[in-house]
N, C-alpha and C positions, 0 to 999 in steps of 0.2 A: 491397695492402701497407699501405696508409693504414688500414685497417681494423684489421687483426692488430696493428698497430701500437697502437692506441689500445685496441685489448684486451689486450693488455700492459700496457698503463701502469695500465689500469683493475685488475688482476690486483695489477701493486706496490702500487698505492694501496690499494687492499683489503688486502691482505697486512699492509703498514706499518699502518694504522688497527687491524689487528686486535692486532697485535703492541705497539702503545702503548697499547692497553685492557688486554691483559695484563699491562703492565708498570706502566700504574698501577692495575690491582688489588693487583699483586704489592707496590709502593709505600705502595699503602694500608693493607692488613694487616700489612704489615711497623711502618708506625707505628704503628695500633691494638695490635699486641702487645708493642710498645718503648712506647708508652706507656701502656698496661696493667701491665707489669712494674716502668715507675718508678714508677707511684703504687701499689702491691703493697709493694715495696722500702721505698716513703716512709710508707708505712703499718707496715708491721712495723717497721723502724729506730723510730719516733715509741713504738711500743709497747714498745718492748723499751727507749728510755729511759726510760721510766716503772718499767720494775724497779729497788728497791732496789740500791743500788751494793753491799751486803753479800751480795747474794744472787744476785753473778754470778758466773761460774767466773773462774779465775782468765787462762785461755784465751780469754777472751771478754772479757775488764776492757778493752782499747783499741778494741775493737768498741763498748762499751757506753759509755764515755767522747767517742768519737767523734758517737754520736748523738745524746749529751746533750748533749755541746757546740753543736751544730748546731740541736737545738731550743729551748736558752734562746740563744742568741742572736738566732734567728730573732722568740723570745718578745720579747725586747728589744727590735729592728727595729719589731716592731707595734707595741709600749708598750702593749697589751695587759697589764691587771692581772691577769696566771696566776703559779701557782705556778710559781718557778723550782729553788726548792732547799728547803733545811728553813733558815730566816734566825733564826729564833726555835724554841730547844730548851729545854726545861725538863728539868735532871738528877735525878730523885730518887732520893733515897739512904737506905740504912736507918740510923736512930738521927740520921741529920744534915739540917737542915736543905734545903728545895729549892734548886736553883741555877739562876735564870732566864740565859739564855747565848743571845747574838745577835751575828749578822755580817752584815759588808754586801760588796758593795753591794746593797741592799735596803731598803723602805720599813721593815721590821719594830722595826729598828734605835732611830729615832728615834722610832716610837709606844709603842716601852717604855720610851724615858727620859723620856718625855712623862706615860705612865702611873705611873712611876717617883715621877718629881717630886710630880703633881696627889695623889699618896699621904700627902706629908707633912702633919703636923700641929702640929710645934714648931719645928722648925731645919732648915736645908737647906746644907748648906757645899759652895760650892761650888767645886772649883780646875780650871780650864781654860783652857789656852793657846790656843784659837782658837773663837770661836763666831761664828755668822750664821745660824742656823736660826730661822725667824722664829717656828715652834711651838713651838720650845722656850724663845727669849726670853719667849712668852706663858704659857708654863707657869712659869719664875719669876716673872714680874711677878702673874700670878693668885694664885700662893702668899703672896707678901707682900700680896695686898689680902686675901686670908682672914686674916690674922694671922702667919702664917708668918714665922720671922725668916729670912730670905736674905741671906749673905753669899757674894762673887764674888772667887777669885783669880784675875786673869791675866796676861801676858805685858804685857810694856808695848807691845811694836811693835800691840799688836794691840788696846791702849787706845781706838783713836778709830773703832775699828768699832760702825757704828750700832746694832748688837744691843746695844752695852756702854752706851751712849749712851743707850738706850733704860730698858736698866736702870736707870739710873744718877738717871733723870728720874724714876722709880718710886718712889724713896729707897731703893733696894736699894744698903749699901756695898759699894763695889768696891776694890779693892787691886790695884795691878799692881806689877812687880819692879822695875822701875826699874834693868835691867843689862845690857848688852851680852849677858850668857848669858840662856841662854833658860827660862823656867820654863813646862816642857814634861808637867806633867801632866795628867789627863784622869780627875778622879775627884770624886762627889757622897759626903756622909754626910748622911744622913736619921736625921732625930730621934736621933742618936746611936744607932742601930743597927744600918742599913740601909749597903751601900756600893755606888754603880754605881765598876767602873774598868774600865780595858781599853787600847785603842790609838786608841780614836773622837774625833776632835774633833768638834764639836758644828756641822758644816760641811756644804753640800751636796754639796761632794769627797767628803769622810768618809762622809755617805750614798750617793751615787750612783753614787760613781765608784772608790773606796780600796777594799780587802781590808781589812776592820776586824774588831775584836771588840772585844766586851763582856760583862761578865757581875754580876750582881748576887747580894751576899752577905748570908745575914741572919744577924749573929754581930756581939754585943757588944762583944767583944775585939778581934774586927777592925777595928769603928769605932773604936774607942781610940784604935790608931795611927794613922789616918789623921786621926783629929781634931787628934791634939797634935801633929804636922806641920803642919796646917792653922792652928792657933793659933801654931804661929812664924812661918807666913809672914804671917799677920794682923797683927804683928806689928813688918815690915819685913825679918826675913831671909830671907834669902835665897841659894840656891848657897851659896858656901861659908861666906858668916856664918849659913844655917842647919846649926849645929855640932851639934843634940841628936840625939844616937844612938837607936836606936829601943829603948823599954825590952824586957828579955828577947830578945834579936836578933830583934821582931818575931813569937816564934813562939807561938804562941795552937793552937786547934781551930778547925773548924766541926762542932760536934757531932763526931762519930769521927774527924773527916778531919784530919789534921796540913795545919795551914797555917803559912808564913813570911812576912813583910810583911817589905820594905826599902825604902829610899828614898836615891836621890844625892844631892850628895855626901857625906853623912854617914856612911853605914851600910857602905861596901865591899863596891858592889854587883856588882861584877864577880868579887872574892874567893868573895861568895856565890855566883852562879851556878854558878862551877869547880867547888864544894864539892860540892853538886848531880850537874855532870857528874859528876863522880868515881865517885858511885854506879855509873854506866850499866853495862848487862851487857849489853845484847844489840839497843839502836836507839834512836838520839837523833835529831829530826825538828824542822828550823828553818824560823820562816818569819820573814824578816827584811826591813824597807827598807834599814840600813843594817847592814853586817858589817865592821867597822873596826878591832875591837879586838884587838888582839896577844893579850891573853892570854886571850881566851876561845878565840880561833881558834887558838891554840896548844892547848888543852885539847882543842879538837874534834880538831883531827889528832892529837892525841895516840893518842884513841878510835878512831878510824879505823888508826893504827898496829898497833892492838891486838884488831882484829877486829871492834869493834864497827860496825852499820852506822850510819852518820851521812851524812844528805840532807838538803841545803840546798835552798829557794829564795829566792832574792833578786829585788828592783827593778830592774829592766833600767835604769834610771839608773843607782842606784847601785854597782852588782854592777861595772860598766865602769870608775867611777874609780879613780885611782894608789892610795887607797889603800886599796881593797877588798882582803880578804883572801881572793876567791877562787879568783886564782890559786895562793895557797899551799896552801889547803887540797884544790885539787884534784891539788897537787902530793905530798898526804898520804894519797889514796884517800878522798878524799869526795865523794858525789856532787853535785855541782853543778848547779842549774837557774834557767832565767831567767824570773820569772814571766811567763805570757802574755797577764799584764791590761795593754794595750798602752794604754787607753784613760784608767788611772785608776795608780795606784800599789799596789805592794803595801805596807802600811801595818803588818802584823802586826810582834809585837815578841815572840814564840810560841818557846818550842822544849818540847819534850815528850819526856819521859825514858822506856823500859821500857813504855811505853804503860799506864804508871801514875800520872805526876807531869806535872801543867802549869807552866809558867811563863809569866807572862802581865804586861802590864802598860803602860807610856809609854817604858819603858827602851830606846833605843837602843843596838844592842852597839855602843859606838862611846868613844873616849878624850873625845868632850867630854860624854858623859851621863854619863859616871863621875865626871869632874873638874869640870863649871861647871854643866851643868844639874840642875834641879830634876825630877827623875824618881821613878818608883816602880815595884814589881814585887809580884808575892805568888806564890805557890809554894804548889800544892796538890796530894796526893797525893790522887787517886780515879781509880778504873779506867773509870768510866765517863765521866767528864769526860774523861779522857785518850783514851777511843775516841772522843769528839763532834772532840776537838780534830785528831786522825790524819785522819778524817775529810776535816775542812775544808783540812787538809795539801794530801790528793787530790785534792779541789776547785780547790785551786788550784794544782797541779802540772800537773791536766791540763785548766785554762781552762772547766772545766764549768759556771760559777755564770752565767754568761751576762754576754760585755763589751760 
């Protein structure tokens, strides 16, 4: 009995041993083809963001948005120098001048206002409410030891930052506003030609971390206005003692293209932009930090009353407070979104008409950019500026630039 017994046991035991070899083969190849299949998966997904976002179906666009998101951030994580998006677009246009156009967050940003600057060879005026970029403090201080005359508007709160300090040691004049409101522009004229402006402070925020733009104009007329703005604030005024209206409401060319130039509080900038919407037929496209202002936000749900599509994104800061407009507007059928750059701000000051007209600029839609601060906007009809800018919409609708 003892015998049969212990050949029994020898039987399970065999039995079990054979049955846990089977089960971790079965274990094995089960992971070698789960894990064949995720790196397959992660290989095709990684390729398929690499196609153009124009030349996805339209049934595949949250597929293709998903993957792209996934590998610039991943991109990011590494800090890895790869391409993340397209940061730096040159528009060209027939009969009108190039239009060099950059957005961050990206290094592209700062090595064209960099480029920008080291370009000039007579004058450099420059109005900026926040600088600390240590490359680009050395790109005006190099300009004024070639000869270059460089003059500096800025912000007073933001006088005793060492970039300004720096300048300042350089014998570059600086000018700050000397006012509780804020003098909140963001734009260079080069040799009276050349204009950079957009939504960038000249900051490592503004690089690294913001939704920004910029874009650089080459048109004489255009430097005009921003120079004789520049020369009132050289001046001392400022907000509301800067009183001189912009000659001709600002409206000039660039080569074909119809452009507008305004500037707060002078010019009735929030009157202009209405003017603007009024056009729209068929999609008006916002990218906004702040959405504050009654009557543009009134204009928008107007457009949304009336069929037109109108999509917002807003700063998840500010889109939350009391007095963000977008509970009204989405109480008027507009679409509403909260940007997902959790990491940096959305900074854009963007709305795009018809997917024909930009507007672009420092201008908060907001009652104290209209009323106290020193702002500015420009307004340009091109069709293909306006698909760069729709573009960058998507980009940061659906978090793809990498946060």
């Amino acid at each position: 009995m003892a015998k049969a017994s212990q050949k029994t046991s020898k039987k399970t035991s065999g039995g079990s041993t054979a049955s846990a070899a089977k089960g971790f083969r079965f274990f094995s190849k089960w992971k070698f083809w789960s894990l064949l299949t995720i790196l397959i998966l992660l290989g095709l997904g990684t390729a398929f963001s690499y196609v153009p976002e124009e030349d996805v179906p339209g049934f595949l666009e949250q597929v293709h948005a998903f993957c792209l998101r996934n590998r610039n951030n991943l991109i990011l994580k590494t800090g890895l120098d790869l391409h993340r998006y397209d940061e730096a677009v040159t528009v060209r246009t027939t009969g009108s001048p190039d239009i060099a156009v950059y957005f961050a967050p990206g290094k592209q940003i700062t090595k064209g206002l960099c480029q920008f600057i080291d370009s000039a060879k007579q004058t450099l005026d420059v109005c900026i409410y926040d600088l600390d970029l240590p490359e680009v403090t050395e790109a005006l201080v190099n300009a004024k030891n070639r000869g270059v005359s460089v003059r500096v508007v800025t912000d007073s709160d933001n006088r005793k930052l060492k970039a300004i300090d720096r300048l300042e040691k350089a014998g570059i004049w600086v000018v700050a506003d000397e006012r509780s409101t804020i003098m909140h522009n963001k734009f260079v004229v080069l040799d009276g030609q050349k204009v950079w402006t957009g939504s960038f402070n000249f900051t490592e925020n503004g690089k690294i971390r913001n939704d920004n733009n910029a874009l650089i104009l080459d048109s004489r007329g255009i430097a005009a206005f921003y120079k004789e703005k520049f020369k009132e604030y050289m001046s001392g005024n400022f907000s509301k003692t800067a009183v001189i209206k912009t000659k001709e409401f600002g409206k000039t060319s660039l080569g074909k293209m119809p452009v507008q130039v305004a500037f707060s509080p002078s010019d009735g900038v929030a009157d202009i932009i209405c003017a603007q919407l009024s056009d729209a037929k068929a999609c008006v496209y916002v990218m906004a930090f702040v959405l504050t202002s009654e009557k543009i936000a009134q204009k928008l749900g107007e457009l949304a009353k009336n069929g037109v599509e109108v999509h917002c994104v807003l700063d998840r800061g500010q889109a939350r407070t009391r007095y963000s407009q977008s509970q009204y507007l989405l109480s008027c059928g507009v679409k509403m979104d909260i940007s997902p750059n959790s990491k940096g701000k959305m900074h854009h000051k963007v709305i795009t008409i018809d997917e024909d007209t930009v507007i672009t600029g420092s201008y908060n839609f907001s009652d104290n950019a209209e009323k106290g601060n020193d702002e500015n906007i420009i307004i340009i009809r091109n069709v293909e500026l306006a698909k760069l800018y729709n573009k960058e919409f998507k980009r940061c609708l659906n978090g793809t630039k990498g946060y």
